[in-house]
N, C-alpha and C positions, 0 to 999 in steps of 0.2 A: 304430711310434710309440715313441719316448722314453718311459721310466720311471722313477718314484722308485723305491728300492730299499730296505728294509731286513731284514740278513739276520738270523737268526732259528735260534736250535737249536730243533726240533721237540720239540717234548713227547711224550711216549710213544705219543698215539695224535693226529693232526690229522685233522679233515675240513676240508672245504670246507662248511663247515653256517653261516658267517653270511654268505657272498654267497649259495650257491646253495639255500641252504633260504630266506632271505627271498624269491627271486624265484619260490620253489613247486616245487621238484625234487622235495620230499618228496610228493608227489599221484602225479604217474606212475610213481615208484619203487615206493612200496608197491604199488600195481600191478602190478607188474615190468617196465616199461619203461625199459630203459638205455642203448638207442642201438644194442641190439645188431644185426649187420648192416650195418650203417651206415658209409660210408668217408669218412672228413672230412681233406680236403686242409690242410693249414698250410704255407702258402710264407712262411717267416719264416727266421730264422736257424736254422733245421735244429732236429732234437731230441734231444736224449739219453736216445736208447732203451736204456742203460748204469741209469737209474734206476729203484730197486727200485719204482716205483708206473709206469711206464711201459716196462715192460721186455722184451726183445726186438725184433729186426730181423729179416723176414723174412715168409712166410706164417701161421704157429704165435706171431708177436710182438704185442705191441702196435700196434708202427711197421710196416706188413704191406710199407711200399715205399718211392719217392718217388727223388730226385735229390739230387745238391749239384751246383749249378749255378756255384758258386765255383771249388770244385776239380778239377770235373767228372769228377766219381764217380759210382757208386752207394752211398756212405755219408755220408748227410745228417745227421753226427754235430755239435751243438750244442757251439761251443767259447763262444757269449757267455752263454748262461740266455734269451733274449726267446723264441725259440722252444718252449723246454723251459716257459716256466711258462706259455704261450698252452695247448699240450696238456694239459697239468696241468689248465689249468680244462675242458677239453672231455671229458678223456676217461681221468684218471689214476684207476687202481683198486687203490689200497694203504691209506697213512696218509690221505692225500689220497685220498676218493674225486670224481673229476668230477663234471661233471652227467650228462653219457651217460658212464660207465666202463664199459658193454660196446661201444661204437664203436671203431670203428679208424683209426688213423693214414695219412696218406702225407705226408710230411715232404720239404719243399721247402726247398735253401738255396741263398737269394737275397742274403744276407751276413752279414758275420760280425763284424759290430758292433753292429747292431741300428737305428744313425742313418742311415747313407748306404748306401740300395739305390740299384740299379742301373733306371730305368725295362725296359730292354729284357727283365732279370731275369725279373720279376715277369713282365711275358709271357711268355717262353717257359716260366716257370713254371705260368700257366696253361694255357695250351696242353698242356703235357704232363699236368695232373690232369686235365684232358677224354679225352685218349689214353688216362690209365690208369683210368678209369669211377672219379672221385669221385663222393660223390651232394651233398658241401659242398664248399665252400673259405672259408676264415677267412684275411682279409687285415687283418691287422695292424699295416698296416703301408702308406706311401702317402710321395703328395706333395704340397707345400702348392699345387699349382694343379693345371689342366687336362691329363689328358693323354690325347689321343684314343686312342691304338695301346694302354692299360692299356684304358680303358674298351671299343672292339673286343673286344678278348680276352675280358671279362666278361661283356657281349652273346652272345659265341660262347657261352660256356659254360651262362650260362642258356637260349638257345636250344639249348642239347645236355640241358636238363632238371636244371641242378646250380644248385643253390641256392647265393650269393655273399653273404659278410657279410663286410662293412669294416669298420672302424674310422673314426670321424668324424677324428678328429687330435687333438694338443694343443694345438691355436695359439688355445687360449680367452683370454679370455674374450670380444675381438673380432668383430662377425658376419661374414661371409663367408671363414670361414676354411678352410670345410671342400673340401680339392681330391682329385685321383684317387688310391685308386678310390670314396671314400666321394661323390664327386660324382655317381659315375652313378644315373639313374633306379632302374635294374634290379636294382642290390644293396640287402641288409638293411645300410642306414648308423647305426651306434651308437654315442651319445653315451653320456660317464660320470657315474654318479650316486655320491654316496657310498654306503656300506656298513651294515650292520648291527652298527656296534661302537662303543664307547665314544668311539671320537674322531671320529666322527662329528660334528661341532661347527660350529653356525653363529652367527651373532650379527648381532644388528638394532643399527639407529641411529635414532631417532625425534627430530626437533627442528622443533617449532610445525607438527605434520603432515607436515612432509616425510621422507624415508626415504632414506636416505644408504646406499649400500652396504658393506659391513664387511667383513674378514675375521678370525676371531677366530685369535689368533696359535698355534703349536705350544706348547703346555706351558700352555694356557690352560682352564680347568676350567669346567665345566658350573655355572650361578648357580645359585640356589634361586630365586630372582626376577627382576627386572628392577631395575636404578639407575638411578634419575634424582636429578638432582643438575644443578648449576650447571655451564656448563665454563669453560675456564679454558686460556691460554697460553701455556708455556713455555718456549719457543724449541725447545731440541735437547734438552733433558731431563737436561741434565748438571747436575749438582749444585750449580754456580756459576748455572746458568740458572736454575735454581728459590730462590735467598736473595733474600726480601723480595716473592716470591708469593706469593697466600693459595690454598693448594691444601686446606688440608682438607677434607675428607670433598664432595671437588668432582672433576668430570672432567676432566685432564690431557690437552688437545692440543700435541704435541711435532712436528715434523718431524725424518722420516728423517734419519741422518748427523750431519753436524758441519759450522758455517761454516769450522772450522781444518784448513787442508792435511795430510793421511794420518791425522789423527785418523782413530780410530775407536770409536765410542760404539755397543756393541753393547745390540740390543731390552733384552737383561737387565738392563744398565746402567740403560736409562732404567727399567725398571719395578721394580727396586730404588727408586731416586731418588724415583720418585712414589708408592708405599707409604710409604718412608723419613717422606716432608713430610706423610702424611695424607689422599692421594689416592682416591676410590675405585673407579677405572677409569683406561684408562691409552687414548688413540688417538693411532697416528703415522698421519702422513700422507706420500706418498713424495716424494722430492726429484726425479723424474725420471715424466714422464706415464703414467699409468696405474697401475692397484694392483698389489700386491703380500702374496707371501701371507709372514711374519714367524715368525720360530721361536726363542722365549725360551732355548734348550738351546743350549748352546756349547760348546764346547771349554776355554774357560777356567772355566765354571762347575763347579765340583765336583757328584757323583752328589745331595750335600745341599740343592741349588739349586731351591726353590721358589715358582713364582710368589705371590704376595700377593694381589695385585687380577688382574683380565680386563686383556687386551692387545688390541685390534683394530688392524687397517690398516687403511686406504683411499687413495684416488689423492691423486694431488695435484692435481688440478680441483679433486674434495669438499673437499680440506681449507684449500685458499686459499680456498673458497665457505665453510667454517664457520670461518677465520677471521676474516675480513673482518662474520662475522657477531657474531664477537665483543666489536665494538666496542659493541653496547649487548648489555644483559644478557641472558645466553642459555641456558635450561636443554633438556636430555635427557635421554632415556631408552635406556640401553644393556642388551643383555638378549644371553646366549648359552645355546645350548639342543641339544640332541640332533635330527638331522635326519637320516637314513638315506636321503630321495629328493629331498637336495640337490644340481642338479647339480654336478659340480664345476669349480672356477674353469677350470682348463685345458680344460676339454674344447670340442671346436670346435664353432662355430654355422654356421648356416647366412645365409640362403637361399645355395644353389647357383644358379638358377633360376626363372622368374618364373610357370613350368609346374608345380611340382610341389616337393614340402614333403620336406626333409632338416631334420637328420637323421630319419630313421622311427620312433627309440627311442630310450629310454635303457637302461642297467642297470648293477651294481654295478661299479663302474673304483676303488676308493681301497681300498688296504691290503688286497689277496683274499691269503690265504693259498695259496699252489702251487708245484710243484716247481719245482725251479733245476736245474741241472748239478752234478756230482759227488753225488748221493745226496742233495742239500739243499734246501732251502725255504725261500721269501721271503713276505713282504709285499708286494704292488710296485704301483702306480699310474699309470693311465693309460689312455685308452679302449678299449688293446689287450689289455686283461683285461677289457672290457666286452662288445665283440665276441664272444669264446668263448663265455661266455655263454648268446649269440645263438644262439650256431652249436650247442653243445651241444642247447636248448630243439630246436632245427630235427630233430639226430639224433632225438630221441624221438617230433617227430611223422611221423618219417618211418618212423619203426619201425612207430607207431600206424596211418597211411596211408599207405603205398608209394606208392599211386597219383597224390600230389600234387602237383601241380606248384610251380617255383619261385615264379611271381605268389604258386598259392594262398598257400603257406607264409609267405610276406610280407606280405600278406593277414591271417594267423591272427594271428601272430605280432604286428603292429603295431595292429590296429585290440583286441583283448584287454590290451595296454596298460595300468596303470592312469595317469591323468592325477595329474601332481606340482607341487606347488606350491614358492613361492620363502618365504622366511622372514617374511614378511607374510601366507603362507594365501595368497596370488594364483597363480592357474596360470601357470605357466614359457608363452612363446612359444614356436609351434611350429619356430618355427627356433632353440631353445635345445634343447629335450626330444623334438620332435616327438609322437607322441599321449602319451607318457609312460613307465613304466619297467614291464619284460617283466616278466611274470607267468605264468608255466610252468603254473600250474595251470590259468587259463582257457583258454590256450591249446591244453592237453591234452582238456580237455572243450568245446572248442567245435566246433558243427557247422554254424555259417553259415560261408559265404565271402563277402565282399562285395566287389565290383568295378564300380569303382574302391575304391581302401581311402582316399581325398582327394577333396577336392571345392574348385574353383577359379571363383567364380562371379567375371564383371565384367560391371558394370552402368555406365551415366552416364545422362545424360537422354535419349539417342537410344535406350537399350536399358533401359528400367526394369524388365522381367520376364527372368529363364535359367530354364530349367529341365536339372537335372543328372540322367541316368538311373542307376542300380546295380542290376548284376546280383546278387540272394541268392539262391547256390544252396546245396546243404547236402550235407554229405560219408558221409550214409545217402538220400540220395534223398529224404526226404522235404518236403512242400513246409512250405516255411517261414510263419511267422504270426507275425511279432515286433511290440514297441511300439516305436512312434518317437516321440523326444522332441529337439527341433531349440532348443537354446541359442545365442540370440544376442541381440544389443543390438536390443532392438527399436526404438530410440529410428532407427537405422541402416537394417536392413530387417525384413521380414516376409518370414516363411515357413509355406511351405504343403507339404503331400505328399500321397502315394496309392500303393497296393500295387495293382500287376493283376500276379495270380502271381507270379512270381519276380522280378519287375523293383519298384523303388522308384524313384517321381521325386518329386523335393526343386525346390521352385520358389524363385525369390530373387525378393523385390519390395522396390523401391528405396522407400524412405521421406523419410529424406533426402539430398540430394544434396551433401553432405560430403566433398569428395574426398580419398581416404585408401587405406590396408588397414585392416582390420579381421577377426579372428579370430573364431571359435565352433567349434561341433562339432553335430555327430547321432549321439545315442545310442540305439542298437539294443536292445534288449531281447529277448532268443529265450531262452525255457525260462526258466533261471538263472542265462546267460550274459550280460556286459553288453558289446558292442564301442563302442568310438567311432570314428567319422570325420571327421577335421579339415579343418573349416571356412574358405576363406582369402577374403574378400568384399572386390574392389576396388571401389572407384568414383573412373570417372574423367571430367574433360570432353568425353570424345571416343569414339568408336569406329571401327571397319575392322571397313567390311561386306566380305564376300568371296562371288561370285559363281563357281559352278564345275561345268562339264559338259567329260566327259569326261577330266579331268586338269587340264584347264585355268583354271586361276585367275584373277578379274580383283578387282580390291581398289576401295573406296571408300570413302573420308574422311568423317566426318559428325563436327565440331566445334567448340563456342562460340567457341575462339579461330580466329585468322587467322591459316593456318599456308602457308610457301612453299615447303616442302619435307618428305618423307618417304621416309625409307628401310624398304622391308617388307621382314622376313627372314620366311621358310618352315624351321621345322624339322618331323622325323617326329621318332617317339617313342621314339629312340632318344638324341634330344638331338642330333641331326646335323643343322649347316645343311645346306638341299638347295638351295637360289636363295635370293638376293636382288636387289632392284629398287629403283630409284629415282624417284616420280612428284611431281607437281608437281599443284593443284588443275586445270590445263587440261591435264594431257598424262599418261596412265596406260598402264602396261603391264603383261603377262602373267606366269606364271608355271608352268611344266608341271609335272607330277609324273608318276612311268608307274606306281604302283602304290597301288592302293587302301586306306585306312589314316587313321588318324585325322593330321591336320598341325595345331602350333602355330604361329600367326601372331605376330609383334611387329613392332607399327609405331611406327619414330621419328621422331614430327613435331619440325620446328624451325618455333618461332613466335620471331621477334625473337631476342636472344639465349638464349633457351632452348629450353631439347628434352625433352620429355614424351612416355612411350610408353605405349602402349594395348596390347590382346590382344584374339586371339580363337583359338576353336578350329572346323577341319573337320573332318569324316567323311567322305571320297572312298569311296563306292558300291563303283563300277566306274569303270577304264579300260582303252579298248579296246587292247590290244597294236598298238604302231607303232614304226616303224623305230627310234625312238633305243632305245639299251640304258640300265636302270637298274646303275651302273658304280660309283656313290658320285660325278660328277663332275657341279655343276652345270651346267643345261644350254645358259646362256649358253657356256660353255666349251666343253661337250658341242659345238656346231657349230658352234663354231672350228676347233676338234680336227677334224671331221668337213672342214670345207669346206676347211684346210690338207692334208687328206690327198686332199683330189680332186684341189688343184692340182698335189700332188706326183706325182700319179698322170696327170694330165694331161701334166705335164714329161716323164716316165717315158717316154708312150706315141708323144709327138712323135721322142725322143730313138731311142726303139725303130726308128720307120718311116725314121728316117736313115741 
């Protein structure tokens, strides 16, 4: 993934103490747990195992192995810095100490730019850290869609027992942005939150209750309070645009740029200009859809250049929406403030999926301090410093429990979480944060596993009761006794539960029939450990019932609208279509499966000109083994394939006795 960069001389002694000490490294460290043992794949732009905090190539090194898959060597020597500073946060033991600095390297290079990999790369790049027994891989790195033969590979690997953490992407602040590998099920997908340091800096917009989204600009300083004041319009903010406005001690909305051709009226400009007139907040809004994040520091501004008032952005939706608002008299309240578990604008959202909740986390992605190439150290931003992280946390508990598997550790890892909120105190959507931002300490001291670590309930009026099972087992054998505490809009549904032994069932009753999604959680309570699990509650007009012996599928339609068509897809839970079908209210057909397993259903009804899809989920028991093979090929296909190869065989046999 792409990064901001800023380089940085080192001060005499750097740690890594304000990402990975906020997220709780310092708990299993004092301890003594460092990752040691532990082999963590990075297939990135290779590493520079040249650097005095990462150093050595070989058995006896840091970097103990791995490939360049570029040059195709065996010296996966870092000529860009992406890869050198992703290790740095996992596993660098000098100025910079990692999170685990006694884990080990195996340094994959997949390219040598850090922007344009190569798909086929990255797999044979994982394919080979399975070969060479990683127990991680830290994929830093993707693409903005779908790619089945990346997610394969990742499949293979955690089916080989190796724990996979991606990288969500940059393509924020838009939902659906996150694609392979951080799309698959199977891997830890990590979104970036800011950091533990001064610039950390968020900012609200409040006008007559509504909440306008902000971004407070670079070089913009922390309030003592909040401004509210009048606002007020100044065109472009150029000093010709503001003679004979009354801006005093009022809020300045400006639009990005300039009406005049190559002009350029840089942020600085304008928020000189609106200090200059007696301004006392400054908001641009952008000339071009969507926001923008602004940075008062320029190249023309001398080292002396200091802002006066707060500077925010926002889109240019909000800011044609507040200025149009401005035609009768319009006050707000602007307020900017310290936020360390703010996600950050770039980082990608989701939903991937209509089965299951991406991203899984968050954790520190803006400004980590970690090595670079040639001996040095950056600053650098982006969800592929969030990742490491991840992947780090994963080393220690693997140190702590060998025996864990990749679910468990994804499991520990996501539901220990703490939940984060957005700059109004509301919890971030689980497709922005997913349960919220890693916390190394509880993760380190917890001993539930909960399984599933999500819960996808859909209800409509033909189905007003689900009830969802979870496995709590516990990583000393002993049996579990926790509190359950189930948040949600009860106005929406009600819910109920019950412990028999290890298993927990979470009931969903429909209240009202409000068709929609709707979020919540269930929070666990075991000892002093607190986990969550994110809650996703549709309700829709309709359901697919599904009928099923022996492998055999048969689907039916129960819904308020008049629908004349329906397409069912069948995936397993690996995200793979396996069949789809097309039925009709009078005309229904089958669906096989050959192997026992849970399957997700989506049905697309078309009513009139619209199309509405429903879910459901099965458990297939048992199926008795029959002729067709399970090959990856649906099985409409499957006996095509099968009845083209009789006839050919038939031609074959005629042709023979001639």
């Amino acid at each position: 993934m792409s990064s901001q960069k800023i380089q940085m001389d080192p001060p005499l002694e750097i740690l890594l103490d304000k990402s990975a000490k906020y997220v709780g490294v310092q708990h299993p460290q004092d301890l003594g747990f460092y990752g040691k043992g532990i082999k963590v794949a990075v297939i990135d732009t290779g590493v520079d195992y040249t650097h005095p905090d990462i150093f050595g190539f070989g058995p006896d090194g840091k970097v103990i192995g791995g490939f360049d898959f570029i040059e195709n060597d065996n010296s996966p020597q870092d000529t860009n810095g992406h890869g050198t500073e992703v290790a740095g946060i996992i596993a660098a033991n000098g100025k910079i100490r990692g999170v685990a600095p006694e884990a080990k390297i195996l340094a994959y290079r997949v390219s040598d730019t850090g922007e344009s990999v190569a798909s086929d790369l990255i797999v044979k790049a994982i394919l080979r850290a399975i070969e060479d027994d990683a127990d991680i891989i830290n994929l830093s790195l993707g693409v903005n869609r779908t790619n089945d033969k990346i997610e394969d590979a990742i499949n293979q690997a955690v089916k080989s027992g190796i724990v996979v953490v991606a990288a969500a992407g940059n393509s924020g602040p838009d939902l659906r942005t996150i694609g392979s590998p951080g799309k698959d099920p199977h891997a830890i997908t990590v979104g970036a939150t800011y950091n533990n340091i001064t610039a950390s800096l968020v900012a609200t917009l409040e006008i007559d209750g509504k909440r306008f989204q902000v971004l407070p600009m670079v070089g913009t300083e922390k309030l003592v309070g909040p401004i509210a004041a009048d606002i007020t319009f100044g065109k472009y903010g150029r000093s010709s645009d503001l003679q004979g406005v009354d801006i005093m001690d009022k809020i300045l909305l400006v639009e990005r740029g300039s009406d005049t051709k190559d002009e350029l009226v840089y942020f600085s400009e304008k928020e000189k200009n609106a200090a200059n007139a007696g301004a006392k907040a400054l908001i641009v809004y952008n000339n071009e859809p969507g926001i923008f994040l602004g940075d008062l520091k320029n190249k023309l501004e001398g080292p002396e250049y200091q802002p006066r008032i707060p500077a925010v952005s926002m889109s240019k939706e909000d800011g044609l929406e507040l200025r149009a608002m401005l035609e009768n008299k319009t006050s707000g309240t602007i307020n900017t403030f310290y936020h360390p578990d703010f996600v950050s604008f770039f980082s990608s959202r989701g939903p991937v999926s209509p089965f299951y909740i991406k991203p899984n986390l968050v954790a520190p992605g803006v400004f980590v301090n970690t090595t670079s190439t040639y001996g040095m150290y950056n600053l650098t931003s982006g969800t592929s410093f969030a990742a490491p992280h991840v992947s780090g946390a994963a080393a220690i508990l693997l140190e702590k429990s060998p025996t864990l598997n990749p679910q468990q550790i994804k499991s520990i890892i996501s539901t220990t979480a703490d939940p984060v909120s957005d700059t109004f105190g509301t919890l971030f959507p689980q497709e922005i944060s997913g349960v919220g931002r890693l916390n190394i300490t509880k993760a380190f001291d917890a001993n539930l596993i909960i399984s599933p670590d999500y819960a996808i309930f859909d209800l409509s009026p033909f189905v007003k009761s689900q009830t969802i099972e979870f496995d709590l087992n516990t990583i000393d054998g002993t049996k579990p006794n926790p509190t359950i505490n189930i948040e949600f809009d009860d106005k929406i549904a009600s819910f109920n539960h019950k412990i028999d032994g290890t298993t927990l069932s979470v009931t969903a009753n429909i209240v009202a029939s409000e068709i929609g999604e709707y979020q919540g959680s269930i929070t666990v309570l075991d000892h002093t450990t607190t986990y969550h699990i994110p809650v996703l509650l549709r309700i829709s007009d309709g359901t697919v019932r599904i009928s099923e012996e022996n492998g055999k599928m048969d689907f039916a339609i129960e819904s308020e609208q008049e629908w004349s068509y329906a397409k069912i897809s069948v995936y397993n839970q690996d995200s793979r279509l396996i069949d789809s079908i097309s039925i009709t209210p009078t005309e229904s057909k089958s669906i096989m499966v050959q192997n026992s397993d849970t399957y997700w259903i989506q049905a697309d009804l078309k009513s009139g000109k619209n199309t509405t899809s429903i879910y459901n989920t099965i458990t297939v028991e048992s199926v008795t083994p029959s002729f067709a093979l399970d090959i990856g090929i649906p099985n409409q296909q499957l006996l095509m394939l099968i009845g083209i190869g009789a006839i050919v065989g038939m031609i074959g046999l005629i042709m023979y006795r001639r």
